[in-house]
Structures are given as C-alpha cells and as structure tokens.
KOLFIPA-397016 format. One line per field, with one value per residue (C-alpha): residue number from 1; residue in one letter; z, x, y. Coordinates in pm, 1 decimal. Layout:
<rs>
kevo <- (NUM;...) .
voti <- (A;...) .
Z <- (Z;...) .
X <- (X;...) .
Y <- (Y;...) .
</rs>
This chain:
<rs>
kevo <- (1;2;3;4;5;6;7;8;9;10;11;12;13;14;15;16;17;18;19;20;21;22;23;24;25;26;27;28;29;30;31;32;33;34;35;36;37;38;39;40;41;42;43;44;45;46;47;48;49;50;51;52;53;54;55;56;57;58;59;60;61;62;63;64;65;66;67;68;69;70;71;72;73;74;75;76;77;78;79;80;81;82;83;84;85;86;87;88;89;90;91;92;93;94;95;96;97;98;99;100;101;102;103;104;105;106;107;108;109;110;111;112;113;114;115;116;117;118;119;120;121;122;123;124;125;126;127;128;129;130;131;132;133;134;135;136;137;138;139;140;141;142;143;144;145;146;147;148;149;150;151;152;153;154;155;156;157;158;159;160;161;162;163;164;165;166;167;168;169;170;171;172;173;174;175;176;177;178;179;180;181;182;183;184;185;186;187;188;189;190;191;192;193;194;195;196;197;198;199;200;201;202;203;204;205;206;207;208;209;210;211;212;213;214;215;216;217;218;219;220;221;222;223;224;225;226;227;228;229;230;231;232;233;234;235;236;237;238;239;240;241;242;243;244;245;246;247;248;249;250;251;252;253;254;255;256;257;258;259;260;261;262;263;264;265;266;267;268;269;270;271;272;273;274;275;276;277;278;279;280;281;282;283;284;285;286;287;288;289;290;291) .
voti <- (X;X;X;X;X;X;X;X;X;X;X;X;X;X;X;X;X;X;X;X;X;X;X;X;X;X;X;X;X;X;X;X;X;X;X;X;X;X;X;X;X;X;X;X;X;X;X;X;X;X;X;X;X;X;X;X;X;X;X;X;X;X;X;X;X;X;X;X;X;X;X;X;X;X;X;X;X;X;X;X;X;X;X;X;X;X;X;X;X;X;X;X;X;X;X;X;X;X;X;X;X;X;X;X;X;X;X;X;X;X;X;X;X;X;X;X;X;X;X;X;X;X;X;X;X;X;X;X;X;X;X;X;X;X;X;X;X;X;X;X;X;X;X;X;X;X;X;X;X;X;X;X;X;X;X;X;X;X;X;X;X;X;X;X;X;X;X;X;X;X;X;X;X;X;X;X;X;X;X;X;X;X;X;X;X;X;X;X;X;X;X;X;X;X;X;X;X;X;X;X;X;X;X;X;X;X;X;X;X;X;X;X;X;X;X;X;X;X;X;X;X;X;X;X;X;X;X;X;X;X;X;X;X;X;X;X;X;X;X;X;X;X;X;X;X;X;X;X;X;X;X;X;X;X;X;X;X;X;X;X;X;X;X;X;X;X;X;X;X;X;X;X;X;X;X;X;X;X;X;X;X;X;X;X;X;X;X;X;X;X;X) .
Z <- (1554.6;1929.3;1958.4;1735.0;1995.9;2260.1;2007.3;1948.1;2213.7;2260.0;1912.5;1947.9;2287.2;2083.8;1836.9;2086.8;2275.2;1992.8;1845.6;2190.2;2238.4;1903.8;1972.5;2288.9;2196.3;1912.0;2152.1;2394.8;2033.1;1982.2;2332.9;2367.1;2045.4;1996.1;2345.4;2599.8;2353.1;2348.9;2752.5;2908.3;3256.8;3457.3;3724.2;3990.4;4169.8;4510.7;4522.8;4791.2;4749.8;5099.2;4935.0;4670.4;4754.5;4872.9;4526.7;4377.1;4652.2;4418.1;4093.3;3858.3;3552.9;3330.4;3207.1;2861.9;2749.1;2464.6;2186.4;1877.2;1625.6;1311.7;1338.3;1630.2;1788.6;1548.2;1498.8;1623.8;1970.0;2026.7;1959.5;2231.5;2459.6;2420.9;2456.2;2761.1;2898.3;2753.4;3007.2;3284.1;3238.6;3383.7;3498.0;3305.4;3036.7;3007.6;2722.3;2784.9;2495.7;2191.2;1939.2;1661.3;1648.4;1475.4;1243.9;1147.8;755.2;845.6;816.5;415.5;393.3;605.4;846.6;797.0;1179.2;1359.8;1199.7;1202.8;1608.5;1649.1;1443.8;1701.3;2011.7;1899.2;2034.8;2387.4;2543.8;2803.4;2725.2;2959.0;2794.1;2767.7;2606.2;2615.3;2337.6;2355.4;2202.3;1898.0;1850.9;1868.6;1617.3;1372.8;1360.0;1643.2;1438.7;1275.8;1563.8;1741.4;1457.2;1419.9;1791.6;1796.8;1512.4;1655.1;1975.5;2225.6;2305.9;2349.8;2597.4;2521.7;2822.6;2914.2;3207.3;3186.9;3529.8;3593.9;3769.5;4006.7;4207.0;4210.2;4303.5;4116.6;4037.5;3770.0;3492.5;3330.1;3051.1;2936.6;2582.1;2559.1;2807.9;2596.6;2260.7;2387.6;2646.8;2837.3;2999.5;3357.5;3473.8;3199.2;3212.9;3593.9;3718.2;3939.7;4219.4;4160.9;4347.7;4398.7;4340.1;4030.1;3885.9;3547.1;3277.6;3128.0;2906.2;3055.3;3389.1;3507.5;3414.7;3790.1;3915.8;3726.9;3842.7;4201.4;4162.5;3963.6;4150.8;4065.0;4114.1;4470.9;4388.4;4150.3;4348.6;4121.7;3787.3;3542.1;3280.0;3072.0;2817.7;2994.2;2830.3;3182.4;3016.4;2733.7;2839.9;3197.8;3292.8;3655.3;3886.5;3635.5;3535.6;3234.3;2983.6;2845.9;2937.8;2733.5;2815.5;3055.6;3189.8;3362.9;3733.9;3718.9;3580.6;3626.1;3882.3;4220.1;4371.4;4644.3;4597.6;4902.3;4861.4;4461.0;4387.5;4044.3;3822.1;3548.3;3316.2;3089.4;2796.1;2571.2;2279.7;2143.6;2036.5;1859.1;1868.9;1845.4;2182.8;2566.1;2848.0;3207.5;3101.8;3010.1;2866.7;3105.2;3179.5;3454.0;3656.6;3900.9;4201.7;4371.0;4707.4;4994.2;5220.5) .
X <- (10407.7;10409.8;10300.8;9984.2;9868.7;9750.7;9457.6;9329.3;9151.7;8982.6;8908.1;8738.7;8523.8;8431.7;8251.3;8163.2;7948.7;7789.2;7668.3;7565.8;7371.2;7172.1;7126.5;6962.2;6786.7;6624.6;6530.1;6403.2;6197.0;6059.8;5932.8;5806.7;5665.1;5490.0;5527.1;5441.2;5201.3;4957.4;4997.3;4685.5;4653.6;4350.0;4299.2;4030.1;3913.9;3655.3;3498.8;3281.7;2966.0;2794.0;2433.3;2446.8;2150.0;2195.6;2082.3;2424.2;2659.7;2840.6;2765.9;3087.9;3176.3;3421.3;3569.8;3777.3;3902.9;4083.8;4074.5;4264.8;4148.5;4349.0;4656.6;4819.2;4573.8;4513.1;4177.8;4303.7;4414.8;4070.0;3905.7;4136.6;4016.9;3638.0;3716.2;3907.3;3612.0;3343.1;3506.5;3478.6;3082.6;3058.7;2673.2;2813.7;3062.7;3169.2;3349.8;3556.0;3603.7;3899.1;3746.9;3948.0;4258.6;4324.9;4493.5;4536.0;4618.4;4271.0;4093.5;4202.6;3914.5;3683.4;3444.4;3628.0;3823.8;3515.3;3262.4;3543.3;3541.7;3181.6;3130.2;3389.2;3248.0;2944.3;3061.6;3058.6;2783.3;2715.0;2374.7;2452.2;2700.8;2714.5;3005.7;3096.7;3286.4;3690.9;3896.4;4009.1;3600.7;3488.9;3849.8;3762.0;3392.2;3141.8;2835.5;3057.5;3193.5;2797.9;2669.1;2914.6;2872.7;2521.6;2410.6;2627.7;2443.2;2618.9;2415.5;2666.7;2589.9;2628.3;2521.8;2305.3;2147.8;2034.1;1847.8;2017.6;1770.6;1807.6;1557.0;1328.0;1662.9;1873.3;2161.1;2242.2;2445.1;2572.2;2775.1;2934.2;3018.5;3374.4;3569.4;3870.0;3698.8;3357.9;3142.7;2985.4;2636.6;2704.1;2362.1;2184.8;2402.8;2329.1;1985.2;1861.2;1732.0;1849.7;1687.8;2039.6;2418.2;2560.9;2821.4;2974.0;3206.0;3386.9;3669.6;3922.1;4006.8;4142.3;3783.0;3752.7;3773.1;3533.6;3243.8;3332.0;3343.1;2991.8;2639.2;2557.7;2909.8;2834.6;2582.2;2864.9;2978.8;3240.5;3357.2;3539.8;3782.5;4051.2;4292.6;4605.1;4695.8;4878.0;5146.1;5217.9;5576.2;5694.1;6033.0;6121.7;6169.7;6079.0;5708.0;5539.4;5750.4;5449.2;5109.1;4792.3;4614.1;4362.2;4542.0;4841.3;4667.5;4505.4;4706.6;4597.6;4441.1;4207.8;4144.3;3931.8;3835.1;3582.1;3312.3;3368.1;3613.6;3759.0;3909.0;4194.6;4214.0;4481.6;4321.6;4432.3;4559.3;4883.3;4875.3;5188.2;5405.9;5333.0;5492.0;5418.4;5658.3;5572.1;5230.3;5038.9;4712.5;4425.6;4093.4;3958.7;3677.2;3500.0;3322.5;3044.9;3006.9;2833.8;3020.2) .
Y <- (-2515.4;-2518.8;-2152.9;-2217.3;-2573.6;-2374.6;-2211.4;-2520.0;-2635.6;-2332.5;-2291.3;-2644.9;-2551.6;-2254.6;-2468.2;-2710.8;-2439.9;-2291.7;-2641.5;-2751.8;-2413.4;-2457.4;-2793.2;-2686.5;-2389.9;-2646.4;-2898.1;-2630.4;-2495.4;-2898.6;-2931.9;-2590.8;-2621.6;-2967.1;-3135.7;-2856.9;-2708.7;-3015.3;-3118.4;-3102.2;-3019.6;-3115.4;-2836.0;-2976.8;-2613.8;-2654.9;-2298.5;-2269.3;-2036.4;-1921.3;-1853.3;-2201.7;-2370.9;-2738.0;-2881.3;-2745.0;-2873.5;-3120.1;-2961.5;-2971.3;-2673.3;-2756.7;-2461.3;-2435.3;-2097.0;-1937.0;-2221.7;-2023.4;-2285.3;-2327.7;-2064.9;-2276.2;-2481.1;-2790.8;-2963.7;-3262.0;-3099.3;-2962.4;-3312.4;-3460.2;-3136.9;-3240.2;-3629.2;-3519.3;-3274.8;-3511.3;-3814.8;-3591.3;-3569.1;-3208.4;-3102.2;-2793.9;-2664.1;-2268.1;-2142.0;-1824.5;-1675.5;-1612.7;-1910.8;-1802.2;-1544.8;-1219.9;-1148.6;-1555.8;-1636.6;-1876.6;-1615.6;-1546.0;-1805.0;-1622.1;-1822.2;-2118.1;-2146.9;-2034.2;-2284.1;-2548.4;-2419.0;-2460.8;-2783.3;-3011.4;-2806.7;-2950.4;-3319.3;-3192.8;-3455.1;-3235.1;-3054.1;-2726.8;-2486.7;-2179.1;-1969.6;-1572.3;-1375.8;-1269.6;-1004.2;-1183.5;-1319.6;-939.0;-822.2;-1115.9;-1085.2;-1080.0;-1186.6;-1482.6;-1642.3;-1646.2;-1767.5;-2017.4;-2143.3;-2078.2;-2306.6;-2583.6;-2588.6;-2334.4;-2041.1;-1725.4;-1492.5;-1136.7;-891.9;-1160.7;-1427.3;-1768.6;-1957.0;-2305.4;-2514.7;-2786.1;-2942.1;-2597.2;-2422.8;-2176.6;-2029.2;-1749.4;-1723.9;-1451.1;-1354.7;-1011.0;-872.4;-882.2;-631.3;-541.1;-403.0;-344.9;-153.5;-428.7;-387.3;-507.3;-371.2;-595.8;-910.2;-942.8;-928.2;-671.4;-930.2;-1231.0;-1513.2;-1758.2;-1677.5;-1549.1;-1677.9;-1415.5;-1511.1;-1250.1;-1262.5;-1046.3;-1108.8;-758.3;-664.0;-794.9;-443.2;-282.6;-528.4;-509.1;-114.0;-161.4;-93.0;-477.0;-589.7;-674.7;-963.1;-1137.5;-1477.7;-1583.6;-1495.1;-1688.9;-1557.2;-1655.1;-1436.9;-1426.7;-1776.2;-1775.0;-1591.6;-1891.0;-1883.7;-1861.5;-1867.6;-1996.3;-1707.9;-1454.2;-1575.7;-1444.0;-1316.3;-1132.2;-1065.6;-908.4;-552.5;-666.2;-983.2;-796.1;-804.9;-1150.9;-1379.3;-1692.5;-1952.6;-1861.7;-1541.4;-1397.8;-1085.0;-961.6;-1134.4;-1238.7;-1512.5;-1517.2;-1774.2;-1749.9;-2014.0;-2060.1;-2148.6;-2466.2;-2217.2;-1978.5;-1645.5;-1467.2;-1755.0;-2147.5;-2249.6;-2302.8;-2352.1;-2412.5;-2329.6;-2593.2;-2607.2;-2588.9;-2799.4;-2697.0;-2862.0;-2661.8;-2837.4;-2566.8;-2623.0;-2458.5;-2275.0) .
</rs>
C-alpha cells in the first residue's frame, strides 16, 4: 500500500495536463476559429504621392482583398464588411482579388459563391470601384467570377486603365490579370504617358519586383495587393507559419520601394484551414495625400 501512494499524484497531474492541454488547444481552436476569424481591423494608411494633383489631397480608397465567399468566409461576415466599408463613405473602393476559393465543395454547384460574391458587393454605396482578379478567381473560372462582379456593378480590370477625375484633374488606375497563373500585360495595363500618378492593383504582392524591373514600372506610384492573407496564423516571435508562392517577400502592410510604395492587405478571408490568429481581418482606408 505505501509503495503504490507515491504513483498517484503523478498519475493524477498526468491527467490533469492532458485535459488542461485539450481544453486549451479547444479554446485556442474556438477563438481562432469563430472569434479571431470575424474581427475586423480598420487600418487607416496616409500615403503620400509627390505628383497627386491638389484635387486628390484628401481623397480616401478603401481597400478589401481576398473575400473566399462560402468555403470559410460566411455571407453574413461579408455583409458586416460592406456595412463596415459602406459607413466609412470612401471616394473609392478597390477589390484585390481571390472572390471565391479553389478547390471549395461551393463550387459542386458551380457559379453559385461567385454570384452570391457579386450580388452583396453590389450594396457597396460607393459608386467608384473597381476590382482585379486573384489566383483562386483565375483556378475557379476567370470568365465566371467577371461576369459575376461585372453584372453586379463592379467593373474588373484585366490588363487595363480607367481615368479618375476630379475637378479637371486625374489620376490613373490600373489593374493587372492575375500574376500567379497568368502572364500579365504591364505595358497595356499602364499607359504609355500618363497625364497624373498611377496607382496599380495587382494581386500578388511579390509581383512588386517585376513592375519596378518593367520599362513602365517606373511611372507606377503605388500598388496595392493582397494574397498573403498576412500569413492567417502568426505566432509571436515566429510570424507566419505559412505563406503563398508570390506572398513570401511582401507580406503584409506599407512599403517603399524607390519611388513605388506598395500595400499588403490582409484580406477578410481563410484559405486551407477556417482559422486566424494575430491576424485579423483587414479594412483598410487609404488617405492620398500630396507629398
């Protein structure tokens, strides 16, 4: 009897540590999962532009990227995103790409996710926006996902420019096919003399290089991307567990790059698995300024 006492209480921490870690690696599961999935984060971002004309000194983007309808993101959470974008009452609203994800059981039923996508985007009050194509659009189908955007009232651009106007001022926007799965047409998407700055969304962010090593790259002011997803999960001291081909270099956030600045957004959506941590879902608002 007395030889078998000692056992016991370390039989008992034993089964104290293993409930206590699967009661914490549940809990860590639930917030990752349905709490720090569906935080929104508000980034405000001042980028200042040294040719914006004086018109634009003021004028706000509000930038949402990488929605994943249906396999993770729910329809409700992308209905709070445009209430939430639609009370900031941009002058403009870019879409970065990845609508819809593939590979998604969704997509048994075909265009169902993307024209689900389009239809709520279609509540954004603010007449300017624009929106560019991602990996999983092009994967899924290219011609879907436009169509499905495109009837709802968001042109897509696709090796493409658009003049903004203000005041007999200008700037240009411009939008590339997809870097990851396609050859995109720099030389066509950016005007050959173009009469104000240029700001360029493209989907991949690492795709950074490749314009500033382009002949045109030079009159790119700022491009905005998204992809990354930030990393989803990101551990404290380690960062991203895991990042996408294409998203390895810029992860996410500001960066000045000569004379281009880029931006990383991390997108409101989850690829591979259904959870977030320390990487919240991103709004960003963009005020232009003149430098």
């Amino acid at each position: 009897m007395s030889g078998s006492l000692p056992d016991q209480p370390s039989r008992f921490s034993r089964r104290h540590f293993i409930v206590g870690a699967g009661a914490a690696a549940a809990g860590l599961a639930l917030y990752s999962g349905e709490i720090a999935r569906h935080e929104i984060d508000l980034v405000p971002r001042t980028i200042a532009i040294s040719n914006l004309p004086s018109a634009f000194n003021g004028f706000r983007i509000a930038q949402v990227s990488d929605i994943h309808l249906d396999e993770f993101t729910e329809p409700f959470f992308l209905e709070r995103i445009v209430h939430h974008v639609n009370n900031l009452a941009p002058d403009m609203v870019l879409l970065t790409g990845d609508f819809v994800t593939h590979g998604s059981l969704t997509f048994l039923n075909g265009q169902h996710a993307a024209e689900h996508c389009g239809e709520i985007l279609s509540t954004i009050t603010c007449p300017l926006r624009y929106a560019v194509l991602g990996n999983h659009d092009v994967a899924v189908n290219a011609p879907l996902v436009i169509g499905a955007l495109t009837r709802n009232g968001i042109p897509v651009l696709v090796d493409a420019h658009v003049p903004i106007e203000r005041n007999g001022s200008r700037f240009w926007l411009c939008g590339v096919n997809d870097p990851g799965t396609t050859n995109p047409q720099l030389q066509v998407a950016v005007p050959p003399a173009p009469d104000g700055p240029v700001i360029l969304m493209a989907h991949e962010p690492d795709y950074a290089d490749t314009v500033l090593q382009h002949p045109r790259g030079h009159l790119v002011d700022l491009m905005l991307s998204g992809h990354t997803h930030g990393g989803q999960i990101r551990l404290p001291f380690l960062g991203a567990l895991v990042l996408p081909p294409m998203g390895k270099r810029y992860v996410e956030g500001h960066f000045q790059l000569g004379n281009m600045q880029l931006y990383v957004n991390r997108g409101i959506g989850a690829v591979g698995i259904p959870f977030r941590f320390n990487c919240p879902p991103e709004i960003t608002l963009i005020t232009l300024q003149t430098a």
